[in-house]
N, C-alpha and C positions, 0 to 999 in steps of 0.2 A: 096635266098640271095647269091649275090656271096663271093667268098672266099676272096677279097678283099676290102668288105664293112666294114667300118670303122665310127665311131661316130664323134664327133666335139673335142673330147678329144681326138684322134689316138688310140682310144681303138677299139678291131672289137665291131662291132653294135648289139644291145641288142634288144630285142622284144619289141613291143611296146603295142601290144592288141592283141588277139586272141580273146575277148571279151566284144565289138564286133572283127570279123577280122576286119583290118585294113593293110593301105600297099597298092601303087599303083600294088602290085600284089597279093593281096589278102593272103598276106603269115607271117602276123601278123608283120611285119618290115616296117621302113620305107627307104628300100633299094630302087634305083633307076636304070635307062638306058634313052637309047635315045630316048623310046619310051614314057617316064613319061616328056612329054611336061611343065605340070603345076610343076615338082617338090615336088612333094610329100614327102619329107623329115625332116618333124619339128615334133616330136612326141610332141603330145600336151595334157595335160588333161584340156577339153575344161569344159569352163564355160557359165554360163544362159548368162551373158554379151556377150563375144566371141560368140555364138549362134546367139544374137540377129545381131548382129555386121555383120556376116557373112550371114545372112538373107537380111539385108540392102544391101547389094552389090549382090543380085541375087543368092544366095549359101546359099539355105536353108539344114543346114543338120539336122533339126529335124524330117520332113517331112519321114515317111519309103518311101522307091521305092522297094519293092520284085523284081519286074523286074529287078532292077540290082543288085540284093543281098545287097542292102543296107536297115539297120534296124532303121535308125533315131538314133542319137544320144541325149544323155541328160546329163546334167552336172554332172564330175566326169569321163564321158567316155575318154579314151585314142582312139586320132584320130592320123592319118599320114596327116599334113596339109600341102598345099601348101607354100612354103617358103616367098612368095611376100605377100600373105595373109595374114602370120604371120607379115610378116613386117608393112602390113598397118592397123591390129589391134594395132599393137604396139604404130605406130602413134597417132591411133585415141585412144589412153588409154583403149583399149580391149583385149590386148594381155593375151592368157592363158599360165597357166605353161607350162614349156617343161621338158622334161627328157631329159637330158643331153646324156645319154648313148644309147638313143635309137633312138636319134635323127644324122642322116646322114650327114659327111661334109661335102654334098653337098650343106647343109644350109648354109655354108660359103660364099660361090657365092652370098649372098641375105644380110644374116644377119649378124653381127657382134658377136664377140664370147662374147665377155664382155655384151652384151644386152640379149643374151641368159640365160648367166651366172646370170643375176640380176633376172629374171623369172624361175630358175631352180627349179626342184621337187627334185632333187639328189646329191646335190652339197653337199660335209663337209667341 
């Protein structure tokens, strides 16, 4: 994570899963670069809905792949999601929680903070 990675609230950025990892660099965050094409920065605790949802559109993540060190996820898991993805679950009434603090403002580019803010896991 670099030293500049920051959440959607200007707080620095908070882990999101080590459990499974998660994090387009595999470093339990959902920090980003140039190289994270899809945006990988919406920490989400993804649901059977969200699952199915994202299954529907080609992006099965239940499914393990060992090949690419992915374990399949299942409802309750904390994923680093694509930010567009999130947005067109949100659409389609699929949208999973997000953690606000572990969630990148790079989300901002995509999503609106007040839309985040209504799906948060950590808001008081």
């Amino acid at each position: 994570m670099a030293d500049d990675d920051l959440n959607v609230l200007g707080e620095p950025l908070g882990d999101c899963s080590s459990d499974p990892m998660t994090g387009f660099h595999r470093d339990g965050c959902c920090s980003t670069g140039p190289e994270d094409i899809g945006r990988h920065v919406v920490c989400a605790q993804v649901t059977a809905e969200f699952l199915e949802f994202s299954r529907s559109r080609g992006n099965d993540l239940v499914t393990p792949r060992p090949q690419f060190g992915f374990p399949g996820l299942k409802p309750g898991d904390r994923w680093c999601l694509c930010a567009e993805r999130w947005k067109e679950a949100l659409a389609a009434g699929a949208a999973p929680p997000v953690s606000l603090w572990a969630t990148h403002r790079a989300a901002l580019d995509h999503v609106d903070l007040a839309e985040l803010k209504r799906h948060a896991l950590d808001l008081s």
